[in-house]
C-alpha positions in Angstrom: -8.0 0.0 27.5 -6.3 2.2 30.2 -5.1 5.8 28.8 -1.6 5.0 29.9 -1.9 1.9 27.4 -3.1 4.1 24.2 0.2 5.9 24.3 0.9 9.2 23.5 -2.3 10.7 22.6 -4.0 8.9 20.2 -6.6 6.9 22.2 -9.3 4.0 20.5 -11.6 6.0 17.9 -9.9 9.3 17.9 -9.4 11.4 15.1 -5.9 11.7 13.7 -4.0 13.4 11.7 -1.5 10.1 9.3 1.1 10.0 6.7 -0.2 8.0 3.8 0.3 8.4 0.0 -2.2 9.6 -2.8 -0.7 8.4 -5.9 1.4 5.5 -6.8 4.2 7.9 -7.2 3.7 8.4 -3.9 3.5 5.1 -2.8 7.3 4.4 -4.2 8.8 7.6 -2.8 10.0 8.5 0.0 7.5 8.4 3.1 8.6 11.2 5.1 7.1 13.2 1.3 3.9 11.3 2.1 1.1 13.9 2.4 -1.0 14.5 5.9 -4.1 13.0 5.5 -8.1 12.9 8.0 -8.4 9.0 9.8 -9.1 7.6 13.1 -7.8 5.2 15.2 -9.4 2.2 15.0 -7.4 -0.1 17.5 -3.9 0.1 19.5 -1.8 -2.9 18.7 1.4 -2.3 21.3 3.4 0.4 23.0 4.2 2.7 19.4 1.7 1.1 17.1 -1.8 1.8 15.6 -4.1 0.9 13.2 -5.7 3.3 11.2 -8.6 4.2 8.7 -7.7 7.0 6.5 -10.7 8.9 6.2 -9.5 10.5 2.5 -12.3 11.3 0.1 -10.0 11.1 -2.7 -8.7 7.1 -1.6 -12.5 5.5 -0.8 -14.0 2.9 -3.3 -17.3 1.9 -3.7 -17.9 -2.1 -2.3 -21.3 -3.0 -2.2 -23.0 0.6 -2.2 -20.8 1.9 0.5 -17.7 4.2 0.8 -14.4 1.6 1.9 -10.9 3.3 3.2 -7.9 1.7 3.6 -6.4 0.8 6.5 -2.9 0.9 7.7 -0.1 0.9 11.0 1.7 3.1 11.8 3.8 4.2 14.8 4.1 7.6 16.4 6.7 9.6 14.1 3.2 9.3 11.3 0.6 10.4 13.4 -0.1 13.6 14.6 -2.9 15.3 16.1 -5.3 17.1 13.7 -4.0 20.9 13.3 -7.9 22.1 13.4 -7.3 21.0 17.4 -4.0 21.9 17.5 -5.3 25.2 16.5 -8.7 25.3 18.2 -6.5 24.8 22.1 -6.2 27.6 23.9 -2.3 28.9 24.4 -1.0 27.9 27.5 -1.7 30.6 30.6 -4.4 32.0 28.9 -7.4 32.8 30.6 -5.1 33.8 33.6 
């Protein structure tokens, strides 16, 4: 798929940073309160849409010997870059 096509950023198989709840408390509250959590994109569905694994320890189960994460969409507003390379860039002119 073209980069202009994987929207702002978050291209096939990169890592992400995605809103997604721990606990079932969670889960009923209110989503902007939904902690940051480690996934990946695993496919672009349109313009403002992904699918993504969450790659949280704490939410894998065991299926057949193996570690399973959910999966969910989300569009843009829920996704962020990870802030280890938001913090890892250099600052803008620098090096100049």
């Amino acid at each position: 798929m073209a980069d202009a096509e994987a929207g702002p950023g978050f291209p096939e198989d990169s890592w992400v940073e995605v809103r997604y709840p721990v606990t079932v408390e969670q889960e009923h509250g209110d989503r902007a309160a939904w902690p940051w959590l480690p996934g990946w994109v695993v496919s672009i569905c349109g313009p403002d849409e992904w699918e993504i694994c969450v790659q949280a320890p704490e939410l894998a189960v065991e299926h057949e010997g193996e570690a399973v994460y959910p999966v969910c969409f989300r569009d843009s507003p829920e996704l962020r870059v990870p802030e280890a390379e938001l913090e890892a860039e250099p600052e803008a002119g620098a090096g100049l």
